[in-house]
Structure formats: structure tokens, C-alpha cells
C-alpha positions in Angstrom: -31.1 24.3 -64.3 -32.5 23.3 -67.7 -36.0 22.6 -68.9 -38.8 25.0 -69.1 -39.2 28.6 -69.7 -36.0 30.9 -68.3 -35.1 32.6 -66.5 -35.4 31.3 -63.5 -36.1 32.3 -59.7 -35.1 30.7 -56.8 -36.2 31.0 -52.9 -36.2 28.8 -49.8 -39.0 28.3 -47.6 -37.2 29.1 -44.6 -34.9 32.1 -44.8 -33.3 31.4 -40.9 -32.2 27.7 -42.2 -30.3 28.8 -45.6 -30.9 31.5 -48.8 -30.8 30.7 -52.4 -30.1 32.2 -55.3 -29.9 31.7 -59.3 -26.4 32.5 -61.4 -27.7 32.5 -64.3 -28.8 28.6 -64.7 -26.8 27.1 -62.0 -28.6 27.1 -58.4 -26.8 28.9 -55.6 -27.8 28.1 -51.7 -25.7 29.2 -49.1 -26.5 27.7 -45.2 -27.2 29.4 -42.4 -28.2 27.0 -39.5 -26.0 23.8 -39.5 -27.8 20.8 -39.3 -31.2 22.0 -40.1 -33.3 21.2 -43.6 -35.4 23.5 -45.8 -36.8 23.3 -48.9 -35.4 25.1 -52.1 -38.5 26.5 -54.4 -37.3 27.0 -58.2 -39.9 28.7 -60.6 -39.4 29.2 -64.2 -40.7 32.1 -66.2 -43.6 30.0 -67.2 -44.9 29.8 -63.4 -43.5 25.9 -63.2 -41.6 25.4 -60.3 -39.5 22.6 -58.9 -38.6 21.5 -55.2 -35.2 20.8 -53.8 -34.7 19.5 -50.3 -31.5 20.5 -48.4 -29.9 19.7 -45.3 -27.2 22.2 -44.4 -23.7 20.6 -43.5 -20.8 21.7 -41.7 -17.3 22.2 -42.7 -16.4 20.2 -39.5 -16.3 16.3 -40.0 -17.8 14.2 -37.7 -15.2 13.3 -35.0 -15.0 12.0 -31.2 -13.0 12.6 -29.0 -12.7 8.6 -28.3 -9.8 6.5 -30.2 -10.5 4.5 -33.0 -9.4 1.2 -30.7 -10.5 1.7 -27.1 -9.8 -0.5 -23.8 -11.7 -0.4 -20.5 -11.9 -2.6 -17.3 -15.6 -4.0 -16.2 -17.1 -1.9 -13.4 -18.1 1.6 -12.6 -14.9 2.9 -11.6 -13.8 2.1 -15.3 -16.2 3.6 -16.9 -15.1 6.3 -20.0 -16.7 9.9 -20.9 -16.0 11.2 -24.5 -17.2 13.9 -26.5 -18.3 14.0 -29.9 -18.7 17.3 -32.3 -18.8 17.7 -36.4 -21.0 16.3 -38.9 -24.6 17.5 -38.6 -26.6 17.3 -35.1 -28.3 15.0 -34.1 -26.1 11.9 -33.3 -27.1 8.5 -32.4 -24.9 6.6 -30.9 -25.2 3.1 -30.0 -23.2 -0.2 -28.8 -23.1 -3.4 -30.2 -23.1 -6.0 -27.5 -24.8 -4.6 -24.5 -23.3 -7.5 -22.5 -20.1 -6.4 -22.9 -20.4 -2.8 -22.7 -23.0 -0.3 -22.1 -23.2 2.4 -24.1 -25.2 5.9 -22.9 -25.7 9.0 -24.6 -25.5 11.7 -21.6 -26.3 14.9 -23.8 -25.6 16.1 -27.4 -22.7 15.9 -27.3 -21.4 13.5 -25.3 -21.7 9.7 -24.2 -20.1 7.2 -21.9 -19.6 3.6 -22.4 -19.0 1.4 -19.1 -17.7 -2.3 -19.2 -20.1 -5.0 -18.2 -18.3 -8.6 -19.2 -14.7 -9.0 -20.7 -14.7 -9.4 -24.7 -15.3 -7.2 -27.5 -17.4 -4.4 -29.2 -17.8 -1.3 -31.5 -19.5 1.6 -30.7 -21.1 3.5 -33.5 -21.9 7.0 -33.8 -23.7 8.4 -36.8 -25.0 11.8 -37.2 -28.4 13.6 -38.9 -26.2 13.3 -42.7 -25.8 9.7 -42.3 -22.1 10.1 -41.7 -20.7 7.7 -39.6 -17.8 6.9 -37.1 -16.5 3.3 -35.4 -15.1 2.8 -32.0 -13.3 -0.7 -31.5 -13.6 -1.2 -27.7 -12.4 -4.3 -26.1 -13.3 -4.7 -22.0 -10.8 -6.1 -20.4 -9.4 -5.8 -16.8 -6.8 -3.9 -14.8 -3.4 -5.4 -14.7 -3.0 -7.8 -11.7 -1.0 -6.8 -8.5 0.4 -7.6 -5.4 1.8 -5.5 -2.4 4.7 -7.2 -2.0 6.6 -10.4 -4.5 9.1 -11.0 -1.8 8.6 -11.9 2.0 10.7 -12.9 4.4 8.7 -14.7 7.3 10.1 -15.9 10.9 8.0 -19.1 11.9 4.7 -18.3 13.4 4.3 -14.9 12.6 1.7 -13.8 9.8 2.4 -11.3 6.9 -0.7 -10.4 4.7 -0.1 -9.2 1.1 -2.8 -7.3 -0.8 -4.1 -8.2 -3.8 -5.5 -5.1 -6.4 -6.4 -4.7 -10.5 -7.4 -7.6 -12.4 -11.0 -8.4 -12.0 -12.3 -10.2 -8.6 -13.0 -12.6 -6.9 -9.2 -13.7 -6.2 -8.2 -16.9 -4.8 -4.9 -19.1 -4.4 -3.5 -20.8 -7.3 -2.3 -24.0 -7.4 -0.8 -25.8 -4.4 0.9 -24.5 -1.2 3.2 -26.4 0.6 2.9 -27.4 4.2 5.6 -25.4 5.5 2.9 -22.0 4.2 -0.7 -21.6 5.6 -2.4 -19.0 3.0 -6.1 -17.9 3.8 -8.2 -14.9 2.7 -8.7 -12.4 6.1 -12.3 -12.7 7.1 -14.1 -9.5 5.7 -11.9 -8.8 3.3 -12.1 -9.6 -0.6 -8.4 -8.5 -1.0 -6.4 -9.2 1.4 -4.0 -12.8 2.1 -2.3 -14.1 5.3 0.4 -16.1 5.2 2.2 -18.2 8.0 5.0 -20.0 8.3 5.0 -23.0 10.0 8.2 -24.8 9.3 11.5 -23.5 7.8 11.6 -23.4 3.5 13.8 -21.9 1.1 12.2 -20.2 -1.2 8.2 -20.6 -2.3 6.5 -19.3 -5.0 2.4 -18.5 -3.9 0.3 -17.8 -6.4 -2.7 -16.0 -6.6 -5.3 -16.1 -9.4 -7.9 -14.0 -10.3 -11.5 -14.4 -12.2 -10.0 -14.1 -15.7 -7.3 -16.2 -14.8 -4.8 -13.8 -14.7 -1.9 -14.8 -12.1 0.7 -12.7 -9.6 2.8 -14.2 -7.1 5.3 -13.7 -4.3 8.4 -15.6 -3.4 8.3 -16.8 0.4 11.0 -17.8 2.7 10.5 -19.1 6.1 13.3 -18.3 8.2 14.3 -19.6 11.9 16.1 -16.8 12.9 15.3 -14.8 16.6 15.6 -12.0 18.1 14.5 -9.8 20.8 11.3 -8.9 18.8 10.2 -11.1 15.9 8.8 -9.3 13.0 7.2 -10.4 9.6 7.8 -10.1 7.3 11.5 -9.1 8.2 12.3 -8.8 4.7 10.4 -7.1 1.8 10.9 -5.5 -1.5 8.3 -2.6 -2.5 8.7 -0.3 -6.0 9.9 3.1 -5.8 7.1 5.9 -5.7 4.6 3.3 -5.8 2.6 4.2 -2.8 2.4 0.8 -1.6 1.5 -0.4 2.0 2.4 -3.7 3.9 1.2 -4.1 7.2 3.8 -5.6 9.9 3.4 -8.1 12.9 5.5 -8.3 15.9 5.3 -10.2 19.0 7.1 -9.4 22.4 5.9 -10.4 26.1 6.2 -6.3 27.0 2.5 -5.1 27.5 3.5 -1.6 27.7 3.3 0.9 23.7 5.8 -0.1 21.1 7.5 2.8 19.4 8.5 2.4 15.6 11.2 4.1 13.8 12.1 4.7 10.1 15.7 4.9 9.0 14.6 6.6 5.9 10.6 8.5 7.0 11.0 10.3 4.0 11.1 7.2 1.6 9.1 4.7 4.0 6.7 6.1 6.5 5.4 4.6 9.6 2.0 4.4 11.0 -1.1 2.9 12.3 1.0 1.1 15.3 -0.7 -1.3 17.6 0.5 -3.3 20.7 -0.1 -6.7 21.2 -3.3 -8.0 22.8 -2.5 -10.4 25.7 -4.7 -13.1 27.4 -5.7 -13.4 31.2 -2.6 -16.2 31.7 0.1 -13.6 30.1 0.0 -15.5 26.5 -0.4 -13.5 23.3 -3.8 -13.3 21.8 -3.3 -10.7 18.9 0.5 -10.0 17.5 1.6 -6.2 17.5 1.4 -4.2 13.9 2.3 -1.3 12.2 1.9 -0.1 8.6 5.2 0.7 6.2 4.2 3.3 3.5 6.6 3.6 0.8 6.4 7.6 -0.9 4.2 7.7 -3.7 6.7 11.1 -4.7 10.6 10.1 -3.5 12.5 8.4 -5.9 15.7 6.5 -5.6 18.9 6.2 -7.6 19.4 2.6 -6.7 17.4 -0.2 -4.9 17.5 1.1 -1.5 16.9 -0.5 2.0 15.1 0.8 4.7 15.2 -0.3 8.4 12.1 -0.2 10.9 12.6 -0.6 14.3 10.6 -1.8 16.9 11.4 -1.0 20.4 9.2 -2.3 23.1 8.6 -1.4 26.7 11.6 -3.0 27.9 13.8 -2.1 25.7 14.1 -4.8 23.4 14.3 -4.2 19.5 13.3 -6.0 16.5 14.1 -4.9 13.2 12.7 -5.3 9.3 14.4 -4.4 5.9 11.7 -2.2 3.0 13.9 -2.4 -0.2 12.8 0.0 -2.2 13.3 -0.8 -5.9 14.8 1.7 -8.2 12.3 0.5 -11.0 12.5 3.3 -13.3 16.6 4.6 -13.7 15.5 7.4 -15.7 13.4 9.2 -13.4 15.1 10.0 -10.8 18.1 13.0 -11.7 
């Protein structure tokens, strides 16, 4: 301090916020409440006296727990909760482009941000000091997926793959030969079935979604016969994946199918129907089971894994679950 009459005195209008001091001429003021302001009183000897307004800090910078370059899908499901601390309470925290991304502070300390639209937008946070911190977020979508990319179809008999990820509606890309019918199930948003009609080699369907982000799955219509046809009779699911394809079957037997797993451990069984006949003995709904692969078991190499129907009568039908060893290094 300089000026007027030393020496000088120094208090603070409220004791609880911070305390102050003088060292000879330099002002001391320790904080006691981060966050909060006060006002520092300084008085020379004279009886003049001089105001200082503080705002006590922390020793903490202003941080969240967010990353500096964020990405989230669009929709509820993935929607982000972060935390932020530091700096000098209160924050405000606010979002650029509300179209994009909504941005909600839940409490003091924390906020979520939801995506609304794909594209791109910051969130800032800024606290009671006027520090501030920056959030790129970019809204994107889940990656694209399909149960199965490889079917193996007798003629006649349906197969549905499953479409998940990527942002819906979905819907067939490009075109599809006339050996493959390919509709969206009734009631479903998610769910394919194809049909073979006539015999192919192999066919590529392709499946789009809203951002026009593609998956596909190689088809091949086979002639082949046996006791029991089932379809697909050939697929190839990832190791650990979790992932479900549900079978068809026909037989003329009207009595409960059994089905068996080579491997139950690595590909489960269940959810096994009969098939549904009409009055004159024809079939009106093909039978149907679901193959699970493990969401736990690895494998050390692509490994197949035979189902077995047996009907009624006695007569079997078979199909092959490859399950791909897609990640070497995690299974000892």
C-alpha cells in the first residue's frame, strides 16, 4: 500500500469468507470459504480508507471429468453423465447447438449431454472466476451390425438376420436378385427375411441404414435335401459375441422336434417350436429354434458347431454355427 497517512489497518467485512491482514505495507488476505466474495476494508492512520473486493479461489483447477473430444450416438440410451469439480462454484454449463446435442446441468456438480441429430458441438463449462473449459463432442451413431454375414439357404426355407447399431430406420440397399426375396418381418424395425427361390452362388445383400452406413451378408442358395431341411444350414457367428440366429425347419412329422448342440457350451439351444400344419396336412408355419453363441467361451480357432434336428419319426436335419476365433490373443 502507498499513499496517505501509515500505518495502515486492514479487515474484511465478513470474517467466515476470508481474514486480512497488513505486513507492514503489503496487504495480506488469506481465504476461508472457496468460491465466496467479501470485501477487504484498508484504513490509513489518517481515518481514509480504501475497498478491495475478493473472490476466494481454490488451489484446484477447474476440470471435468469429460474428455476434451467426446463422441456419442443420438438417443436416450446414449446419453453421457460427467462430473465436473475445481475452479470456483458456481458453473454454468451450456451447449452450443441444441439440435445436435442437449446439454443439462443435473446438480452442482454434474451434467449430462444426450445426442439429438448427427454433427458437431462444444460444450462449455465456465465457473464463478470466469475460468473456463471446452468439450468437442461430435454425435454420431453406433457402429452398424448384422447377426450373421454368411448364410447358407436350401430353396424355400426363410432365414432372418438382425440388424442392430447405426441409427434407424434400416432398409435394403441396392438391388437383390431374383433368386433372393428380402422383406422387413411385420412388427419388427430390425429384423430381415430372406428366401431363396432359385439356386445362386454367392450374393452379397446389403442393408443400409439412416446415415447411410452399410452391412451386408453373403448368400448362397443351395439345392441340397435331406430328411429335414434347415436354414440357414450354414452360418458363421464371432466368438463370445452373444449373438442369436433364429432357425427354420420343415418336416411332415406333427409330433415335438428335439434339438441338440454338439458344442452347448459354445452354442446354446432354445426357444424350439414345431411346425404349424393346415387342415389338408400342408405346412402353414416352418419349425424354429434359436442358436446362442456364449457371450463368455472363447475359441482357439474358427470352430464349427452342429445342431441337430430330430423329428417325430426319426428323421434328422442338421446345420453348421462357425464360431470365429476373432480375437487370437484372448483366448490362452
Amino acid at each position: 500500500m502507498t499513499g496517505g497517512v501509515p500505518p495502515y489497518r486492514a479487515v474484511t467485512s465478513e470474517a467466515a469468507v476470508a481474514v486480512a491482514a497488513m505486513d507492514g505495507n503489503s496487504l495480506v488476505v488469506g481465504g476461508i470459504a472457496p468460491g465466496a466474495s467479501t470485501n477487504v476494508i484498508v484504513t490509513d492512520y489518517a481515518g481514509t480508507s480504501k475497498t478491495v473486493s475478493v473472490t476466494v479461489g481454490t488451489s484446484v483447477p477447474l476440470y471435468t471429468t469429460a474428455p476434451a473430444a467426446l463422441t456419442i450416438g443420438v438417443g436416450s440410451s446414449q446419453a453421457r453423465t460427467f462430473r465436473v469439480s475445481g475452479g470456483v462454484k458456481p458453473y454454468t454449463i451450456t451447449g452450443s447447438a441444441p439440435l445436435v446435442a442437449t446439454v443439462t446441468q443435473l446438480n452442482a456438480e454434474e451434467w449430462s449431454i444426450q445426442g439429438v441429430a448427427i454433427g458437431d458441438m462444444k460444450v462449455r463449462i465456465r465457473d464463478a472466476a470466469g475460468k473456463e473449459l471446452e468439450v468437442a463432442v461430435t454425435v454420431g451413431s453406433p457402429e452398424l451390425r448384422i447377426s450373421s454375414d454368411n448364410l447358407t439357404l436350401p430353396i424355400g426355407i426363410p432365414a432372418t438376420v438382425v440388424l442392430s447399431g447405426g441409427q434407424k430406420p434400416y432398409s435394403i440397399a441396392g438391388g437383390i436378385p431374383a433368386a433372393i426375396q428380402v422383406r422387413l418381418l411385420p412388427g419388427s424395425d430390425s429384423e430381415f427375411e430372406i428366401l431363396g427361390l432359385l439356386a445362386t452362388g454367392d450374393v452379397d445383400v446389403v442393408f443400409s441404414d439412416a446415415s447411410g452406413k452399410t452391412v451386408k451378408t453373403k448368400v448362397t442358395i443351395n439345392t441340397a435335401t435331406t430328411q429335414i431341411r434347415v436354414s440357414p444350414s450354414a452360418v458363421s457367428l464371432g466368438e463370445q459375441s452373444g449373438s442369436s440366429v433364429r432357425f427354420s425347419f420343415l418336416t411332415a412329422a406333427k409330433g415335438a422336434p428335439t434339438v441338440l448342440s454338439s458344442f452347448p457350451g459354445l452354442v446354446s439351444v432354445s426357444a424350439v417350436t414345431a411346425p404349424e400344419f393346415n387342415a389338408d396336412g400342408s405346412i402353414k408355419t416352418p419349425g424354429s429354434f434359436v442358436g446362442t453363441v456364449s457371450g463368455t467361451t472363447c475359441v482357439k480357432a474358427d470352430t464349427p458347431v452342429t445342431l441337430t434336428v430330430i423329428d417325430s419319426h426319426g428323421s434328422i436335419g442338421t446345420a453348421v454355427v462357425t464360431v470365429v476365433d476373432t480375437n487370437p490373443a484372448s483366448c490362452p
